[in-house]
VEXDREN-2710 file (C-alpha; in Angstrom, 1 decimal):
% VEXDREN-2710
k/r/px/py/pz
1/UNK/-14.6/-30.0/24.9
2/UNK/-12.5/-28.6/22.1
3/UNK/-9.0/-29.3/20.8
4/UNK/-6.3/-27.0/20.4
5/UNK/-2.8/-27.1/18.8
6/UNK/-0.3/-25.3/20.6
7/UNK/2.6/-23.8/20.3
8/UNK/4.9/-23.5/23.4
9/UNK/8.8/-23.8/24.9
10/UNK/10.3/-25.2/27.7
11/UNK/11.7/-24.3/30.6
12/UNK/15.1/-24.7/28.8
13/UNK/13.9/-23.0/25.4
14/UNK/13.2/-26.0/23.6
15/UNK/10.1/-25.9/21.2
16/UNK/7.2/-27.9/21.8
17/UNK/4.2/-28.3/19.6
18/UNK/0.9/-30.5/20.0
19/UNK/-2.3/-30.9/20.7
20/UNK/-4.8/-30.3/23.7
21/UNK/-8.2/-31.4/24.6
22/UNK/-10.0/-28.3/26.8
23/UNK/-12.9/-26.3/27.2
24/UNK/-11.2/-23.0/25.8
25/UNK/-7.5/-21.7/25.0
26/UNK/-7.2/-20.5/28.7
27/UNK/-7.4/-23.3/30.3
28/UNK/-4.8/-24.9/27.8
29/UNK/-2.4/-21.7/28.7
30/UNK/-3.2/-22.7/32.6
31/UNK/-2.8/-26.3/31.6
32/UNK/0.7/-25.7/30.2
33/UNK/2.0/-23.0/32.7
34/UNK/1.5/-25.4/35.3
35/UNK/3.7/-28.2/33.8
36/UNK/6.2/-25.2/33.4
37/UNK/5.5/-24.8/29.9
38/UNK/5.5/-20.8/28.5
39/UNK/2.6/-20.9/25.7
40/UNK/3.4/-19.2/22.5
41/UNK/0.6/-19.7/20.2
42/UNK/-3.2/-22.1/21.1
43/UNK/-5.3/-22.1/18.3
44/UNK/-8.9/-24.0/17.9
45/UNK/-8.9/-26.7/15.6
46/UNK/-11.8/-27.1/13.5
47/UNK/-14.2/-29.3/13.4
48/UNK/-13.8/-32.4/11.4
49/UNK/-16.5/-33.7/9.0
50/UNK/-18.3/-32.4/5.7
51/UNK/-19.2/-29.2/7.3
52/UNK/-17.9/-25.9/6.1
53/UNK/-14.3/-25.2/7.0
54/UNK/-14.8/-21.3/8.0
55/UNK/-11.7/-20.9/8.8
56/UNK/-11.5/-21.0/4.7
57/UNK/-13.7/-17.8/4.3
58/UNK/-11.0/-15.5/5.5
59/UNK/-9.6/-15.1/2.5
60/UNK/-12.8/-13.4/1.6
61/UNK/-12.8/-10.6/3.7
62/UNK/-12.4/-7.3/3.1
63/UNK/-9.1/-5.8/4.4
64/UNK/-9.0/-3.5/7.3
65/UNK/-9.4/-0.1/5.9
66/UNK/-6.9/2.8/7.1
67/UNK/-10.2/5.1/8.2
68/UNK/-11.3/1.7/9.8
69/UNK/-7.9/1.8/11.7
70/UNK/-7.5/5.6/13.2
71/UNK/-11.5/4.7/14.4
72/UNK/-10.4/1.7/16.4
73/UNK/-7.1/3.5/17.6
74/UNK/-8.9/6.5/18.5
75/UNK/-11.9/4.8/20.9
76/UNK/-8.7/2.9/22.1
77/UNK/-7.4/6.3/23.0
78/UNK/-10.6/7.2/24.9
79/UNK/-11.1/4.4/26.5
80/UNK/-8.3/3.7/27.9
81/UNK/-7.7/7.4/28.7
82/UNK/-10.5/6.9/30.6
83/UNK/-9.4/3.6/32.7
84/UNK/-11.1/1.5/30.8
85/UNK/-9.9/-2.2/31.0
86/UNK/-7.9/-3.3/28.1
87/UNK/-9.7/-6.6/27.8
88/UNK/-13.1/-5.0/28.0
89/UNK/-12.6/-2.1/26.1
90/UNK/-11.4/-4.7/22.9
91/UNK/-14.7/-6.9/23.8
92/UNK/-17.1/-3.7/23.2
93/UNK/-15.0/-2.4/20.5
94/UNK/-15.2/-6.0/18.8
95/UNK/-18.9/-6.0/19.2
96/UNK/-19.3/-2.6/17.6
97/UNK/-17.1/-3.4/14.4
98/UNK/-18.5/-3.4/11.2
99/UNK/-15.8/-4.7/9.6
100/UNK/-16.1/-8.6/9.7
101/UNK/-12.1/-9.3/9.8
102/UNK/-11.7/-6.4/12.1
103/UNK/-14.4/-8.0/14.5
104/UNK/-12.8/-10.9/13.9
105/UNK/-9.5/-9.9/14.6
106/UNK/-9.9/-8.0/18.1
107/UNK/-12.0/-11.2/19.3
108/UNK/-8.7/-13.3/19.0
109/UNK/-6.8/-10.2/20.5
110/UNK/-9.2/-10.1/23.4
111/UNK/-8.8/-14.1/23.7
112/UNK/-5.2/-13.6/23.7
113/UNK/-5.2/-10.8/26.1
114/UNK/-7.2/-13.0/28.8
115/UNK/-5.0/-16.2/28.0
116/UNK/-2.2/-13.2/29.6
117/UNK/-0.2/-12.3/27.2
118/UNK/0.8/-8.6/26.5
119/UNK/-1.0/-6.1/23.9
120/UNK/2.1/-5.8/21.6
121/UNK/2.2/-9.2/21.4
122/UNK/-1.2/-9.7/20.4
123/UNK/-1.0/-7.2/18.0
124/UNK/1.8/-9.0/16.3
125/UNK/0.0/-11.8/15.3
126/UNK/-1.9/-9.5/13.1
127/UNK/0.6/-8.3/10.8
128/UNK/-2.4/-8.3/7.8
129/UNK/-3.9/-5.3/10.3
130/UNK/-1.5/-3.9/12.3
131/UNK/2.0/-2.8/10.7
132/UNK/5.4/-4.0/13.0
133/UNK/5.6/0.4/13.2
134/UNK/2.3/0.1/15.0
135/UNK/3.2/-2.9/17.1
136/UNK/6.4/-1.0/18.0
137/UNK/4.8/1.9/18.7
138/UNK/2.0/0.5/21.6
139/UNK/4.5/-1.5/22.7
140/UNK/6.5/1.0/24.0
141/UNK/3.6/2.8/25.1
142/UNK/2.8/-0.5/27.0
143/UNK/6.3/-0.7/28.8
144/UNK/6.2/2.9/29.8
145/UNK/2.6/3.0/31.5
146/UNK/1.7/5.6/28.3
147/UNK/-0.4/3.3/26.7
148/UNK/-3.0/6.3/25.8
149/UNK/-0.8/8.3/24.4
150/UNK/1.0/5.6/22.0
151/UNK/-2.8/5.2/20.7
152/UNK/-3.3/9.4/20.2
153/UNK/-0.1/9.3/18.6
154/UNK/-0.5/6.3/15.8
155/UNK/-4.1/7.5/15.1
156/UNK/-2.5/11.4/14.4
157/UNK/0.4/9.4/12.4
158/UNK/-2.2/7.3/10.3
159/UNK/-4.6/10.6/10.0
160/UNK/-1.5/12.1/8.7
161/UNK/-1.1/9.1/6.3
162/UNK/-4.5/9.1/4.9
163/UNK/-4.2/12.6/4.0
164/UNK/-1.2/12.3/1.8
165/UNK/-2.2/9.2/0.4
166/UNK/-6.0/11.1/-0.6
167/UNK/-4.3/13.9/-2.2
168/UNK/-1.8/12.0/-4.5
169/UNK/-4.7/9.4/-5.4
170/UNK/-7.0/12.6/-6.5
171/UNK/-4.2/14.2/-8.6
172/UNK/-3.2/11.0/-10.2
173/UNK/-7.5/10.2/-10.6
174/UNK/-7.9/13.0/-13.4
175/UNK/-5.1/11.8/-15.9
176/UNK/-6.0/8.2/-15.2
177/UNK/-9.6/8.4/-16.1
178/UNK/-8.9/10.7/-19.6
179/UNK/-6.3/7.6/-20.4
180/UNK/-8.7/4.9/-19.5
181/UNK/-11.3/6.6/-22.0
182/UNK/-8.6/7.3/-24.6
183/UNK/-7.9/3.6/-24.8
184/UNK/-11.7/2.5/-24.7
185/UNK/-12.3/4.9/-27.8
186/UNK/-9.6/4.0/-30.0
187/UNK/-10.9/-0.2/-29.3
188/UNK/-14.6/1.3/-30.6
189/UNK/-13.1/3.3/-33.4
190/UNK/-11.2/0.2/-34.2
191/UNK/-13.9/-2.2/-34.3
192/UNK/-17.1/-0.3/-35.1
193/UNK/-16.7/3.1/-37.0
194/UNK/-13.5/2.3/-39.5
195/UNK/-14.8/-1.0/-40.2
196/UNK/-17.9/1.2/-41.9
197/UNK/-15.9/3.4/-43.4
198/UNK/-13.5/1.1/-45.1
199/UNK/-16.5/-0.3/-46.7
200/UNK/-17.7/2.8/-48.5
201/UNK/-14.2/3.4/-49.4
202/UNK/-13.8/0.1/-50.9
203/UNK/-16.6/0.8/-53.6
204/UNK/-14.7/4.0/-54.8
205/UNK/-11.8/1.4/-55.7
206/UNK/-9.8/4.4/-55.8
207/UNK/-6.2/5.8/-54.1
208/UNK/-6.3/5.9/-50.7
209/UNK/-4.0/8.4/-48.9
210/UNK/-1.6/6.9/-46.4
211/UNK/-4.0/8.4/-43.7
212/UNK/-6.9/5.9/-44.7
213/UNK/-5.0/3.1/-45.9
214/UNK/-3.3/3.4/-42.0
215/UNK/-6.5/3.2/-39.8
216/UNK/-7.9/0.5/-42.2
217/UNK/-4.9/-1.9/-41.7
218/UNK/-4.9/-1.2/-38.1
219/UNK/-8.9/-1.5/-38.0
220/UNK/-8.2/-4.9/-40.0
221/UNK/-5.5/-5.9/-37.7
222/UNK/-7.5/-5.2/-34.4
223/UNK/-10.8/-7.2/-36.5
224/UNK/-8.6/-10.1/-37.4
225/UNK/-6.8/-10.4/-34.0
226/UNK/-9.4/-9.1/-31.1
227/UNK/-9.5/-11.9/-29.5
228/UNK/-5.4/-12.9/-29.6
229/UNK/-5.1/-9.2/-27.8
230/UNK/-7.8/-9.5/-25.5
231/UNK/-6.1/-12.8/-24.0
232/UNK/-2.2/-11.6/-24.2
233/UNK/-3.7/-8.4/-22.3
234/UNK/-4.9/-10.2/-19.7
235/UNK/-1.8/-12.7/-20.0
236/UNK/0.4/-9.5/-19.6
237/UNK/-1.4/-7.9/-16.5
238/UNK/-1.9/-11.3/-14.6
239/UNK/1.6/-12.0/-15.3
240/UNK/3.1/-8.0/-13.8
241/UNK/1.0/-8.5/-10.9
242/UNK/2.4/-12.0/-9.9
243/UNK/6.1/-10.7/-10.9
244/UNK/5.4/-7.7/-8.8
245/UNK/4.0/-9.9/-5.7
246/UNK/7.7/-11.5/-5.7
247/UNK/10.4/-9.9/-3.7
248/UNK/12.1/-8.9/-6.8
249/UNK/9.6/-7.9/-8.5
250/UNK/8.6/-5.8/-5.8
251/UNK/11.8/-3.9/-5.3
252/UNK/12.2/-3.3/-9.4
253/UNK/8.6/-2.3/-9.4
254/UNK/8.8/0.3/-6.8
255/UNK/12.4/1.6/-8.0
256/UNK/10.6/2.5/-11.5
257/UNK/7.7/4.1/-9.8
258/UNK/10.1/6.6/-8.5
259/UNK/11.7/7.2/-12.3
260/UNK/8.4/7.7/-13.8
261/UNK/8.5/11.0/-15.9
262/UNK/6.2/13.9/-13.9
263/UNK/4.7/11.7/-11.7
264/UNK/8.2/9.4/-10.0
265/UNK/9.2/12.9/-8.3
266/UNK/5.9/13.2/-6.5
267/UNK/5.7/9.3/-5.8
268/UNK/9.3/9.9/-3.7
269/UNK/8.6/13.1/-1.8
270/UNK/5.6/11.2/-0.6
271/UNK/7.2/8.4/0.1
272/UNK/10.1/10.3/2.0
273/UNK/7.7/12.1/4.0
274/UNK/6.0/9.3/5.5
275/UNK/9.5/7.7/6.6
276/UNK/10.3/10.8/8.1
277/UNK/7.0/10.9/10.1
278/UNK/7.3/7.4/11.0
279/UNK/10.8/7.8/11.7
280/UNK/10.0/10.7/14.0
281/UNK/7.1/9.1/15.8
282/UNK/9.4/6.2/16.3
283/UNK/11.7/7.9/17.9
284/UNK/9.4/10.1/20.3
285/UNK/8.1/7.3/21.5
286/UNK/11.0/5.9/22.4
287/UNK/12.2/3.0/20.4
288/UNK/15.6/2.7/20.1
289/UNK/17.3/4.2/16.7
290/UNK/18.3/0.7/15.1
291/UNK/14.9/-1.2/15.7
292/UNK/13.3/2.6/14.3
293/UNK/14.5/2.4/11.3
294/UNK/13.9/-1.6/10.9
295/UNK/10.0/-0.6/11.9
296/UNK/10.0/2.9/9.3
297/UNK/11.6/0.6/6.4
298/UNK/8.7/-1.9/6.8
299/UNK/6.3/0.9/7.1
300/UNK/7.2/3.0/4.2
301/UNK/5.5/0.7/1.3
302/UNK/8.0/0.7/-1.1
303/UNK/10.6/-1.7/-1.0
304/UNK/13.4/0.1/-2.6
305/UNK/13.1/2.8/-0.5
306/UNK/13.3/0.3/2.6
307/UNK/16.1/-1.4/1.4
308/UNK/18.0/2.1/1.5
309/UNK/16.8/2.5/4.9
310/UNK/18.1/-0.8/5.7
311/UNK/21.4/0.6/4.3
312/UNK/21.3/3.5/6.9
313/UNK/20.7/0.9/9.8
314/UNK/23.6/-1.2/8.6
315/UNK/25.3/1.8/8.5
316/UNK/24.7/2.7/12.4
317/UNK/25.1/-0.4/13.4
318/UNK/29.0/-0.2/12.3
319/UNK/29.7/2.6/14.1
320/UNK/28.8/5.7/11.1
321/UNK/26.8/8.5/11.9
322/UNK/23.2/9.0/10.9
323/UNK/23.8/11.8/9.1
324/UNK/26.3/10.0/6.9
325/UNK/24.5/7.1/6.7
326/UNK/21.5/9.5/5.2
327/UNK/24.1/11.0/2.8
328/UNK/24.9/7.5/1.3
329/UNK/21.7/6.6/0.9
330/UNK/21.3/9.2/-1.9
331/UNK/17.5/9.8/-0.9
332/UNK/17.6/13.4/0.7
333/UNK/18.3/16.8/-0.4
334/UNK/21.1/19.1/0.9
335/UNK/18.6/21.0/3.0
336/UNK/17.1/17.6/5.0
337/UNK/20.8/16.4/5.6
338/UNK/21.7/19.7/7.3
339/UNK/18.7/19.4/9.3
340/UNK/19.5/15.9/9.9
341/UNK/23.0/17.3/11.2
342/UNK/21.5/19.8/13.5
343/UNK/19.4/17.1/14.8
344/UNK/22.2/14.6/15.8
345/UNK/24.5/17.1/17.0
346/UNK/21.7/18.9/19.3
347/UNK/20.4/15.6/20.3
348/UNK/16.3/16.2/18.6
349/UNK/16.4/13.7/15.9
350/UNK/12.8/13.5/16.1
351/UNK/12.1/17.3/16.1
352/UNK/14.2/17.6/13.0
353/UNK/12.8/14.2/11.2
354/UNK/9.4/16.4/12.0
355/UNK/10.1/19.3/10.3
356/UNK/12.0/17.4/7.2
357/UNK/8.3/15.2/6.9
358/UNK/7.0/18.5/6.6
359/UNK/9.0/20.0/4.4
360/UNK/8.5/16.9/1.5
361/UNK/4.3/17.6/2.6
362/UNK/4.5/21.1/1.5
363/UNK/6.8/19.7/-1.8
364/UNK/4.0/17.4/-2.5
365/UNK/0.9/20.0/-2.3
366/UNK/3.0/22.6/-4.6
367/UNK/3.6/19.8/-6.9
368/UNK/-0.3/18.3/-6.6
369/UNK/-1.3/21.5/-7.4
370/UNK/0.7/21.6/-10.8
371/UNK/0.5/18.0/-11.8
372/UNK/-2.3/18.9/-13.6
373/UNK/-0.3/21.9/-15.7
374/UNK/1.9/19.3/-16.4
375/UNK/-0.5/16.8/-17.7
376/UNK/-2.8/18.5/-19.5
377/UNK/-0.7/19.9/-22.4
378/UNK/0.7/15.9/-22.5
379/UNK/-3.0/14.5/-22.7
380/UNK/-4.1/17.4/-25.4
381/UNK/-1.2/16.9/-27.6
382/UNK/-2.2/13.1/-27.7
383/UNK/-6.0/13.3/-28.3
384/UNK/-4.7/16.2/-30.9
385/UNK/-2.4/13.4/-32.5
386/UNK/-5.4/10.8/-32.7
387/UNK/-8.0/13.2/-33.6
388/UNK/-6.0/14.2/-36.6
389/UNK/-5.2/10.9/-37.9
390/UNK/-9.0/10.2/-37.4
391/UNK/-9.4/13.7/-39.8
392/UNK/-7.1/12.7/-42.4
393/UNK/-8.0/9.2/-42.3
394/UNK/-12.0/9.9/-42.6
395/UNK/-12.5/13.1/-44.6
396/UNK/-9.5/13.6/-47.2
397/UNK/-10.5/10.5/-49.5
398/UNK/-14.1/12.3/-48.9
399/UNK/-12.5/15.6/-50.2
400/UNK/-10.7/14.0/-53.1
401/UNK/-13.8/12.9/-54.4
402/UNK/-15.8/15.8/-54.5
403/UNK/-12.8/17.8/-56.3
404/UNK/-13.2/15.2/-58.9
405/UNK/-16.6/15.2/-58.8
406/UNK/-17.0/19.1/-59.8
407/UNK/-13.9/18.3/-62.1
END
């Protein structure tokens, strides 16, 4: 027999909480439906004594990947397109998982499920895996007996997802590798080659032009200090991702990522289209406008952008149009607000949030496909700048001495 807390309420709403001795979390649920108690939550306690807590070794698993996720919601599709059994199709697709928190995950899904509790609901409790637009999404699918089509629809949405998320991490790959190796080779020049140069210019004990006498005092600086650098570099990143980790520090964060020279225009078409196609699959599946845009502003991954979308919900919820609403929000061009107009006034919303996700998707791949013309003269100008200090630096003391040498 094993003990289980629990979480339940009353027949009058009030909320209970304890503990349970039983042979597994259903027969607490039966337990507690019989004393007309509605279970909320019946987790396993673990086993006291000096054995391993496991429940501890979560935090070492890998997160759920987003290929790992259209996978699952496309044998989901397939099975239960075929009349598969809910609970038995999320047994076989637990056993299959490769991913140890995935196989993790649907077993307590498929434990839930049997304890009777609905699939949206048990997807809920997962919000590390599945998103509140994905929750929203099958559980409107559940309510309207189109449960296969709420999975086809997700996995197309998360395909969709992956694919713009791919093609802005390869254009962004390019600039971010020739940065990482410009940084590694001025630490080398730094601490290796000027430190050996510096000494044969010593023994001339002759002028130095500013060139030399600048990448000596740096090289000095860097020699003296290595250490000091090394620790406030580390201070500094540890210290951005714990600000960025808070809820202000998220929101500032993603609000400069969007003003970033080049690259902050990209970062917000992207963005935009995936609201859009969130926005649209919300609301072709059904879910009413104001809890669509509270799903599509937790689903966007950026907070500042959510927070405008939570401006547009506010907005409905007064009474304003959601065409206005989008006009305050100061997020979409002239073209997307007229289609936004047509949409409202025609009643296709979704249709036209459709065709404005594709609009920023064809923005994105014209401006992917010149990133790197706008890059490349920024990155060859800067190697030019350092190479030519190095020049100076190196070979005009080395010039200067054979000119007086043949004088």
């Amino acid at each position: 027999m094993a003990h289980f807390h629990y979480k339940a309420r009353s027949s009058r709403g009030e909320f209970l909480e304890g503990e349970l001795e039983a042979a597994s979390a259903d027969a607490v649920a039966s337990q507690l439906m019989d004393n007309g108690i509605t279970p909320i939550d019946i987790r396993e306690k673990a086993a006291s004594g000096g054995g391993l807590d496991l429940s501890n070794l979560q935090l070492w698993e890998r997160r759920v990947s987003l290929d790992e996720l259209v996978m699952f919601s496309r044998q989901m599709y397939t099975l239960t397109r075929a009349g598969v059994p809910i609970i038995r199709a999320m047994k076989g697709l637990a056993e299959t998982a490769k991913s140890t928190r995935l196989k993790r995950v649907l077993g307590e899904i498929t434990e839930s499920l049997e304890s009777g509790r609905a699939l949206g609901e048990s997807l809920r409790a997962h919000p590390d895996v599945f998103n509140s637009l994905y929750v929203s999404i099958i559980q409107v699918g559940e309510n309207s007996g189109r449960l296969e089509e709420a999975f086809l629809q997700i996995a197309r949405h998360l395909e969709l997802d992956k694919e713009t998320r791919e093609r802005v991490k390869t254009a962004l790959r390019y600039p971010l590798m020739v940065f990482v190796a410009i940084t590694a080779a001025m630490f080398i020049i730094n601490l290796k080659v000027i430190p050996a140069f510096a000494g044969v210019f010593a023994s001339f004990d002759a002028d130095l032009p500013w060139a030399t006498r600048l990448l000596i005092g740096t090289s000095n600086f860097f020699l003296a200090y290595w250490v000091h650098i090394s620790v406030l570099l580390v201070a500094a990143v540890a210290g951005l991702i714990w600000y960025v980790r808070t809820e202000s520090g998220e929101y500032r964060w993603d609000r400069y990522k969007l003003r970033l020279p080049v690259v902050g225009n990209l970062i917000l078409r992207a963005t935009l289209a995936r609201f859009a196609r969130s926005f649209a699959l919300s609301m072709r599946s059904g879910v009413p406008l104001i809890q669509a845009l509270t799903v599509v502003a937790r689903a966007v991954d950026n907070a500042y952008v959510a927070a405008r979308v939570l401006t547009m919900r506010n907005g409905i919820e007064r009474g304003e149009s959601l065409t206005r609403t989008a006009v305050t929000s100061d997020m979409f061009t002239p073209l997307v607000l007229q289609m936004l107009a047509v949409g409202e006034e025609t009643g296709r919303v979704d249709d036209m949030m459709q065709e404005v996700a594709e609009f920023y998707e064809r923005e994105v791949d014209y401006d992917l496909k010149r990133l790197s013309a706008y890059i490349e003269p920024i990155m060859i100008i800067a190697i030019g700048i350092m190479v030519l200090v190095l020049a100076l630096g190196v070979f005009l003391p080395m010039w200067d001495l054979a000119s007086a040498a043949r004088n």
